[in-house]
LUMTITOR-361539 format. One line per 4 residues: their letters; for each residue x negated, y, z of N, C-alpha, C. Coordinates in steps of 0.2 Angstrom, whole numbers, plus 2048, in hexadecimal, padded with zeros to 3 digits. Example, Ala and Ser with C-alpha at 12.3 -4.5 7.8 and 13.67 -1.06 7.14 Angstrom:
<recs>
as> 7BE/7E4/827/7C2/7EA/827/7BE/7F0/827; 7C0/7F5/823/7BC/7FB/824/7C0/800/827 $
</recs>
This chain:
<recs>
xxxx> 7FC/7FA/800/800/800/800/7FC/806/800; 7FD/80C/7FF/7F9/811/7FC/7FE/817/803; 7F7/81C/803/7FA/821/808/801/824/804; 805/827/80A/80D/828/806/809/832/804 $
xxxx> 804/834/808/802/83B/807/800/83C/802; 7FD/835/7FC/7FA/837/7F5/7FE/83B/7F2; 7FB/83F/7EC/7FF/844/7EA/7FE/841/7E1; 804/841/7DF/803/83D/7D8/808/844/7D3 $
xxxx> 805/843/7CC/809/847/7C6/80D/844/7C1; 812/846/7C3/818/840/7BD/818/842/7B6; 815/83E/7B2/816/840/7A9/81B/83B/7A6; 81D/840/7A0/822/83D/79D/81E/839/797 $
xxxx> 820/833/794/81B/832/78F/821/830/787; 828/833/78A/82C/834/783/832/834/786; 83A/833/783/83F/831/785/843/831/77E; 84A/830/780/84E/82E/77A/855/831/77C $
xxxx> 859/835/779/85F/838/779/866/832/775; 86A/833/778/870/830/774/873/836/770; 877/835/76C/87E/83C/76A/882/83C/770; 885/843/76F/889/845/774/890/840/774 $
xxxx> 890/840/77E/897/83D/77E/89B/83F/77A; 89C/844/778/8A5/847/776/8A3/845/76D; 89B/845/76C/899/842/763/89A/848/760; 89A/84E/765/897/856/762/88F/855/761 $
xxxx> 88C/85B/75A/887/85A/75C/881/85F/75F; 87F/85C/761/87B/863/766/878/868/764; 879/86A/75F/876/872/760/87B/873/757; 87F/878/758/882/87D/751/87D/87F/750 $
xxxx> 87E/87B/745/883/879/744/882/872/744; 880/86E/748/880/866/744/879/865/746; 874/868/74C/86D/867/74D/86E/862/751; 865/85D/752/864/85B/758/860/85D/75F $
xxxx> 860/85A/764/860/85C/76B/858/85F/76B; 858/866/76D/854/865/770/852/866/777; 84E/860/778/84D/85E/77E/84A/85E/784; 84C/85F/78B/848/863/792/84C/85F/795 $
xxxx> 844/85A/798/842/856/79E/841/858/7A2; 848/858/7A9/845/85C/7B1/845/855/7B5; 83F/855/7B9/83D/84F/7BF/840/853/7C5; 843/850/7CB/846/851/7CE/843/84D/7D6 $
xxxx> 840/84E/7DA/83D/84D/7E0/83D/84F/7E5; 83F/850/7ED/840/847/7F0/847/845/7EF; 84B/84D/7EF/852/849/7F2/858/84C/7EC; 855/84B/7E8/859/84E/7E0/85A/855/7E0 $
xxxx> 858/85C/7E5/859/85F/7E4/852/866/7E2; 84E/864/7E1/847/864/7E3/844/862/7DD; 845/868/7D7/842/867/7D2/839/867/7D1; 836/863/7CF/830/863/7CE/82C/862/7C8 $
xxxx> 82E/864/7C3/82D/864/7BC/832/865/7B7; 82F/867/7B0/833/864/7AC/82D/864/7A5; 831/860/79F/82E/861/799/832/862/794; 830/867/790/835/867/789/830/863/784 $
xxxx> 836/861/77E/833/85E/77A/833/85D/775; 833/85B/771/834/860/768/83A/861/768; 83C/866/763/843/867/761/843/862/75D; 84A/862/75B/851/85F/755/84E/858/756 $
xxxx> 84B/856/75D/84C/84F/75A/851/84B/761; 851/845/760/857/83E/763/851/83C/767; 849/839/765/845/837/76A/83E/838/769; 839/839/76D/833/83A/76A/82C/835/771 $
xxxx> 829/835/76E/822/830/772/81D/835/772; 81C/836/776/814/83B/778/80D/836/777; 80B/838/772/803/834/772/7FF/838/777; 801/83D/77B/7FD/841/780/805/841/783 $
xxxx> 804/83F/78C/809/83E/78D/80B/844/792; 811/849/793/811/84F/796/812/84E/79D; 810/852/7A1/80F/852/7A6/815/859/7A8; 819/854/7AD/820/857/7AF/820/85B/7B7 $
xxxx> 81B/859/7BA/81A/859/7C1/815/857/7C2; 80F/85C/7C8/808/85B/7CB/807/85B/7D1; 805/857/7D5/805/856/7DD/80A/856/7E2; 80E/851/7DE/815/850/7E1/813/84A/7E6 $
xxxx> 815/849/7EE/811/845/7F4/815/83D/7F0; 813/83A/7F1/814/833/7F1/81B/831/7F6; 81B/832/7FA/820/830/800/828/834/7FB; 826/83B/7F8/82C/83C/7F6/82E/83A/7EF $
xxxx> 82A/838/7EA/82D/832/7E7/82C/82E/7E7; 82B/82A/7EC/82E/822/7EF/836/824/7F2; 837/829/7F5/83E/82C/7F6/844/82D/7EF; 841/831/7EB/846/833/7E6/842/834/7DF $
xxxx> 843/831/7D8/842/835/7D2/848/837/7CF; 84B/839/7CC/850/83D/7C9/84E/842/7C3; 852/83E/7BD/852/843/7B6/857/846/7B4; 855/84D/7B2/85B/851/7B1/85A/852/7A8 $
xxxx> 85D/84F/7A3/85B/851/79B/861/857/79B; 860/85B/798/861/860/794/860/863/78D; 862/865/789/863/869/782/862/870/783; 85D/872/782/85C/879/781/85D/87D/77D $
xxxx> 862/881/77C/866/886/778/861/88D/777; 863/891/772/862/898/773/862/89B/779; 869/89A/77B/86C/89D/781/86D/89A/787; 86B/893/787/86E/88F/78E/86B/888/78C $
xxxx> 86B/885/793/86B/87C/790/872/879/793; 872/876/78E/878/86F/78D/877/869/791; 87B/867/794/878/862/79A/87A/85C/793; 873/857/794/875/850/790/876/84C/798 $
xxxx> 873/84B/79B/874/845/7A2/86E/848/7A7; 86F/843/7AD/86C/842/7B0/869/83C/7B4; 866/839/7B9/867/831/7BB/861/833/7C1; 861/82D/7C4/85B/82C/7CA/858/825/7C8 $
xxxx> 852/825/7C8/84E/81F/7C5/84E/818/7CD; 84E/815/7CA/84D/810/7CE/84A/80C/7CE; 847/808/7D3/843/803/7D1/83E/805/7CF; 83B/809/7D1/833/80D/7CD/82B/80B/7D1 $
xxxx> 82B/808/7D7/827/807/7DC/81F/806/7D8; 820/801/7D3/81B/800/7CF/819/805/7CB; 81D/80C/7CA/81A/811/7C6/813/812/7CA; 810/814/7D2/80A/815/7D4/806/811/7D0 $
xxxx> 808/80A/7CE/7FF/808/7CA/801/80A/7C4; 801/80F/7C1/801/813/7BA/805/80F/7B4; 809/809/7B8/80F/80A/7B2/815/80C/7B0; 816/80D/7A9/81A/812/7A6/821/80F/7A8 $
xxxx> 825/813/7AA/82B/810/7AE/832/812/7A5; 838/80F/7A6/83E/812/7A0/841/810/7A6; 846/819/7A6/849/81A/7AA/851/81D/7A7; 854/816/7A5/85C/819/7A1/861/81C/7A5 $
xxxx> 863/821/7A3/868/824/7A4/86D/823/79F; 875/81D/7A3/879/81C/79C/87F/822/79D; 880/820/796/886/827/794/88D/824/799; 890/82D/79A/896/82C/79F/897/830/79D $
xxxx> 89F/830/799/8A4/835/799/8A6/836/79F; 8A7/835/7A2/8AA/839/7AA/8A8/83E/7AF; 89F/83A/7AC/89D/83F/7AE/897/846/7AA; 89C/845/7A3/897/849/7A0/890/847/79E $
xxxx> 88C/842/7A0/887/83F/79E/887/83B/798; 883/840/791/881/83B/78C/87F/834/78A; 879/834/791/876/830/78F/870/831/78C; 868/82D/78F/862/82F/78D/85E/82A/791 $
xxxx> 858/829/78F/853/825/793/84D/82B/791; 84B/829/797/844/82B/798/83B/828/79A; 839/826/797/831/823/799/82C/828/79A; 82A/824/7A1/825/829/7A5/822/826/7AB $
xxxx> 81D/829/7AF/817/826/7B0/815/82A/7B7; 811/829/7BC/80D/82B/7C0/805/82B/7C2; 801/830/7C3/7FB/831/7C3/7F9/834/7C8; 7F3/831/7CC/7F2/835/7D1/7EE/83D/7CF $
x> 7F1/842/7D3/7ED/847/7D4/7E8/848/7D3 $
</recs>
C-alpha cells in the first residue's frame, strides 16, 4: 500500500461522445461536440481539472496524453473521481453527462482506467466514456 499523502496528476489519454439524448446535434447548424473534460475530487464538488479537446469531433486519443489535474493527495482520490463532459459553445457549455468512476484502485500503478458514463434521458446525460490515468507528482 502506498502513503494516502502522495500527491498524484490525473491525465486524460482520450474519450468518446455519444449524440445527444434528444438526437439534436450539438452545435448550429448540424456541428460536432466540442469537448471539456472536468475531473472532480474528493467529494464531487471539488473541481480539479479540466481538458478541452479538439473541436467538431465524437472521439479523439491523445498520443501525448493531457493532464487534467496536478497534485491532487491520493487519500482523495481513493475517495472520489468524477467526470463532468461538456460542449463548449460560443456562449456557454452544454451539459453531455456526468458519472463517478469506480473501481479505479489499480489506476495508482499507472493503468489507464475507461470510465463509461451511460446515456439517461431522465437525467439529461448523453452519454460518454472517458480514458485516463494517474502519475505521481
Amino acid at each position: 500500500m502506498f502513503d494516502p499523502a502522495t500527491r498524484w496528476d490525473v491525465f486524460i489519454d482520450g474519450y468518446q461522445l455519444n449524440t445527444s439524448y434528444t438526437g439534436d446535434a450539438w452545435d448550429f447548424p448540424g456541428g460536432f461536440p466540442d469537448a471539456v473534460v472536468t475531473v472532480f475530487s474528493p467529494n464531487g464538488t471539488t473541481r480539479v481539472g479540466a481538458v478541452t479537446g479538439p473541436e467538431n469531433v465524437f472521439e479523439a486519443t491523445f498520443t501525448t496524453p493531457r493532464r487534467a489535474a496536478m497534485g491532487v493527495r491520493a487519500d482523495a482520490l481513493l475517495t472520489y473521481v468524477g467526470f463532468l463532459m461538456q460542449d463548449s459553445d460560443l456562449t456557454d457549455y452544454e451539459f453531455v453527462g456526468s458519472c463517478v468512476a469506480t473501481s479505479y484502485a489499480f489506476a495508482f500503478a499507472g493503468t489507464i482506467v475507461t470510465t463509461t458514463c451511460p446515456r439517461n434521458p431522465m437525467t439529461g446525460n448523453s452519454g460518454f466514456s472517458v480514458r485516463w490515468h494517474l502519475e505521481r507528482s
